[in-house]
C-alpha positions as CSV (number, residue, x, y, z in Angstrom):
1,X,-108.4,83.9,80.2
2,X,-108.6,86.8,82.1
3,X,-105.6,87.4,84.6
4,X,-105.1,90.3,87.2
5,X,-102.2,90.1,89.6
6,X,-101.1,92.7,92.1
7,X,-97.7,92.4,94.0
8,X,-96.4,95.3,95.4
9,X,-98.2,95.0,98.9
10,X,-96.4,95.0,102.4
11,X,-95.9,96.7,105.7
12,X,-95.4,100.8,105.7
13,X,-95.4,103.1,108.6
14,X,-97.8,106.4,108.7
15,X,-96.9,109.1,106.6
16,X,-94.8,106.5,104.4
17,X,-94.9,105.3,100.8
18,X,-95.5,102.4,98.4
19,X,-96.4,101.6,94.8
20,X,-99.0,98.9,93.9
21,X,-98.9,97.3,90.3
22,X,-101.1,95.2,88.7
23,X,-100.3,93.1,85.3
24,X,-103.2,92.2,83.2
25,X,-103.8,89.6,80.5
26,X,-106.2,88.1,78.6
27,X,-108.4,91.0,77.4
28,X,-107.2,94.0,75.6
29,X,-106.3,96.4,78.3
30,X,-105.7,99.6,76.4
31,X,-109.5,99.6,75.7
32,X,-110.8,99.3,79.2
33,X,-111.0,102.0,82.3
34,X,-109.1,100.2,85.3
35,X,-109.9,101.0,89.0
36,X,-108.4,99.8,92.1
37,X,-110.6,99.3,95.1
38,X,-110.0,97.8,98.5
39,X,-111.2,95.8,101.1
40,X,-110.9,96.8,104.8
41,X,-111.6,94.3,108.0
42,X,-115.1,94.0,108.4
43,X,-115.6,96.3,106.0
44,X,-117.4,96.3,102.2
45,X,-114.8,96.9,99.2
46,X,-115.3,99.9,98.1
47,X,-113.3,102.0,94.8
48,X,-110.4,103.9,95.5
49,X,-109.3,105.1,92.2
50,X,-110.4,105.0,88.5
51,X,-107.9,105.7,85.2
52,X,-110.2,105.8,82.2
53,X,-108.5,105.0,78.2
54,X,-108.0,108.8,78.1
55,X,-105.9,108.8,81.3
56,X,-108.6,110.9,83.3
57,X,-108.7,109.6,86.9
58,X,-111.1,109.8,89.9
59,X,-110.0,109.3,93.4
60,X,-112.4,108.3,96.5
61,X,-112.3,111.4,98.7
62,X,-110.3,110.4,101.3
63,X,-107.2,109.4,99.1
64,X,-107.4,112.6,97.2
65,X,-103.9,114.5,97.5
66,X,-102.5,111.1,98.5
67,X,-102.7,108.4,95.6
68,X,-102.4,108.9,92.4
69,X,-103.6,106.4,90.1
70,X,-101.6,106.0,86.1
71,X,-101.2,103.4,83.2
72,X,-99.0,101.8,81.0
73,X,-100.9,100.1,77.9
74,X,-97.2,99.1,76.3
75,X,-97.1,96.9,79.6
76,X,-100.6,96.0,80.2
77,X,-99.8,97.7,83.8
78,X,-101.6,100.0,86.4
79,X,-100.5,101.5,89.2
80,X,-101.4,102.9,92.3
81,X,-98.5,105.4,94.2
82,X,-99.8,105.7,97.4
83,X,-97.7,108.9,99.4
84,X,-98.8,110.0,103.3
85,X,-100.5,106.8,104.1
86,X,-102.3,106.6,106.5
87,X,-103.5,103.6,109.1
88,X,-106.8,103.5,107.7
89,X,-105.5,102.9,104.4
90,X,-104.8,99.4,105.3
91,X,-106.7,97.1,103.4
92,X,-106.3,94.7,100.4
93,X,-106.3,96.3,97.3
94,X,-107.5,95.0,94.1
95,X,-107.5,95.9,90.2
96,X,-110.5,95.9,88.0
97,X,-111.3,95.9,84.5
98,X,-114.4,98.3,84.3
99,X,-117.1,95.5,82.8
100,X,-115.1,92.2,83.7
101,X,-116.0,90.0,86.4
102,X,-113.0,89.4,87.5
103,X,-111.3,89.7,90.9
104,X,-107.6,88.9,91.5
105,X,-106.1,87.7,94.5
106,X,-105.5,91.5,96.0
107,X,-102.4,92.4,97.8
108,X,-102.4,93.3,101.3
109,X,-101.4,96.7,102.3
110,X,-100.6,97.3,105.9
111,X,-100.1,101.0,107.6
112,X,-98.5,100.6,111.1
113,X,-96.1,102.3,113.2
C-alpha cells in the first residue's frame, strides 16, 4: 500500500528557511520521478518542483533560485529546502509519485512576519 508522509511543515518569517521531507513506501521509489506541489487558499494545486530517477530537477518559476528539490533512494526520501521564502509561498505542500494516484496528507507551510 502506497504511503507518502510529509512532516517538516511550520511557521517561518520572510526571507527565512525550512526543509520539507517526505517518506515513501509501498512502491519502489528509486524507479519513479517525485514532485512536490502545493496548494494555496482558494487556490488550485499546482507543481512546484520535479526530481526525475537521474536527479534532473525542474522548478515552477517562481521558486527558481529559492528551492531546491533532491533525493535519497537508500531512504525512500525527498526533499524540498526551501531558502528566501516568501509569503506567497505559504501553502500545503504535497509529494507525488509521477503515475500514482496518491495524495498524502500535505504539511502546512506558513510564511509570516
Amino acid at each position: 500500500q502506497v504511503h507518502l508522509v510529509e512532516p517538516g511543515g511550520g511557521l517561518v518569517q520572510p526571507g527565512g528557511s525550512l526543509r520539507l521531507s517526505c517518506a515513501a513506501s509501498g512502491f519502489p521509489f528509486s524507479v519513479y520521478t517525485m514532485s512536490w506541489y502545493r496548494q494555496a487558499p482558494g487556490k488550485e494545486r499546482e507543481l512546484v518542483a520535479r526530481v526525475s530517477t537521474g536527479e534532473n530537477t525542474n522548478y515552477e518559476d517562481s521558486v527558481k533560485g529559492r528551492f531546491t528539490i533532491s533525493r535519497d533512494n537508500a531512504k525512500n526520501t525527498v526533499y524540498l529546502q526551501m531558502n528566501s521564502l516568501k509569503p506567497e509561498d505559504t501553502a500545503v505542500y504535497y509529494c507525488r509519485a509521477a503515475g500514482i494516484e496518491y495524495w498524502g496528507q500535505g504539511t502546512q507551510v506558513t510564511v509570516s512576519s
